[in-house]
Legacy VTK file of the C-alpha trace (Angstrom):
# vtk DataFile Version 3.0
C-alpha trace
ASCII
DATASET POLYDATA
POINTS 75 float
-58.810 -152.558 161.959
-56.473 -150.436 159.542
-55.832 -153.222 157.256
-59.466 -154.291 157.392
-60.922 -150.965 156.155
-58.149 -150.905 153.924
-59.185 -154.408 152.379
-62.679 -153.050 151.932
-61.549 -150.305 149.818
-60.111 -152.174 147.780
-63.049 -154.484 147.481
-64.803 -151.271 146.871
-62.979 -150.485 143.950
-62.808 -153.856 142.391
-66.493 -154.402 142.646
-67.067 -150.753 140.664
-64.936 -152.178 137.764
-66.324 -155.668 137.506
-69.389 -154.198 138.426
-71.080 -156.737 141.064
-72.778 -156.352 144.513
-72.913 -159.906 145.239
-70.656 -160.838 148.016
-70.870 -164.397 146.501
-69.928 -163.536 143.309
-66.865 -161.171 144.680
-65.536 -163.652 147.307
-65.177 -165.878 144.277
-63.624 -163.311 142.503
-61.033 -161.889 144.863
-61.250 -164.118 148.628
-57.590 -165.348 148.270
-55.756 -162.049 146.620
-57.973 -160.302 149.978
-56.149 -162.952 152.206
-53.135 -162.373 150.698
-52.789 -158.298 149.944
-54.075 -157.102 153.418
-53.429 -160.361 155.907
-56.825 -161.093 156.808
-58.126 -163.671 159.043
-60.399 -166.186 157.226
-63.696 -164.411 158.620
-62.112 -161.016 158.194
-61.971 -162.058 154.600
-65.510 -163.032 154.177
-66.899 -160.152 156.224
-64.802 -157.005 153.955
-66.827 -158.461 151.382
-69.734 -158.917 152.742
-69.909 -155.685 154.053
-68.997 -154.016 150.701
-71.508 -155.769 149.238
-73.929 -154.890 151.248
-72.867 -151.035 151.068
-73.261 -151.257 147.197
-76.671 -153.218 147.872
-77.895 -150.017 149.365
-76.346 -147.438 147.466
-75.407 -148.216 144.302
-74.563 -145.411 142.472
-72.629 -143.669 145.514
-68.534 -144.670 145.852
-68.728 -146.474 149.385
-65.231 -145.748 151.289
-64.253 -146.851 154.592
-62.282 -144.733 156.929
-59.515 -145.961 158.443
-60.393 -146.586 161.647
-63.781 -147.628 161.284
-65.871 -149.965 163.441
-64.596 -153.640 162.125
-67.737 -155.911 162.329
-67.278 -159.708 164.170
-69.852 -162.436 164.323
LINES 1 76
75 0 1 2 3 4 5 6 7 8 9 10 11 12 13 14 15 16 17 18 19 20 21 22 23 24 25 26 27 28 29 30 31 32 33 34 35 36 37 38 39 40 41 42 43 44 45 46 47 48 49 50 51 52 53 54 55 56 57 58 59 60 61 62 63 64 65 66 67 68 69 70 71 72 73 74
């Protein structure tokens, strides 16, 4: 959980500076540093940026950040 919300923000960050909301486009970008930096299970991976993407979908011109111990989605 920790090193999930951790992952996502530093997805958070990276999409600000590239800038991109497409979780497409940013798993390109950054799937195996993700996998690498934090640990992350293959659909761990996908779904930190997937669900950064979607936060900047919504709110663009907010900083999303994840708290530490929040909810980690599954499929």
């Amino acid at each position: 959980m920790v090193h999930f919300n951790q992952a996502c923000n530093w997805i958070a960050e990276f999409a600000l500076r590239v800038p991109t909301a497409n979780k497409i486009r940013l798993q390109r970008l950054i799937y195996c540093e993700i996998r690498e930096r934090f640990g992350l299970s293959v659909q761990m991976a996908i779904r930190a940026i997937a669900r950064v993407g979607e936060a900047y979908q919504r709110r663009r011109s907010i900083h999303s950040h994840f708290r530490r111990h929040g909810a980690v989605p599954s499929d």
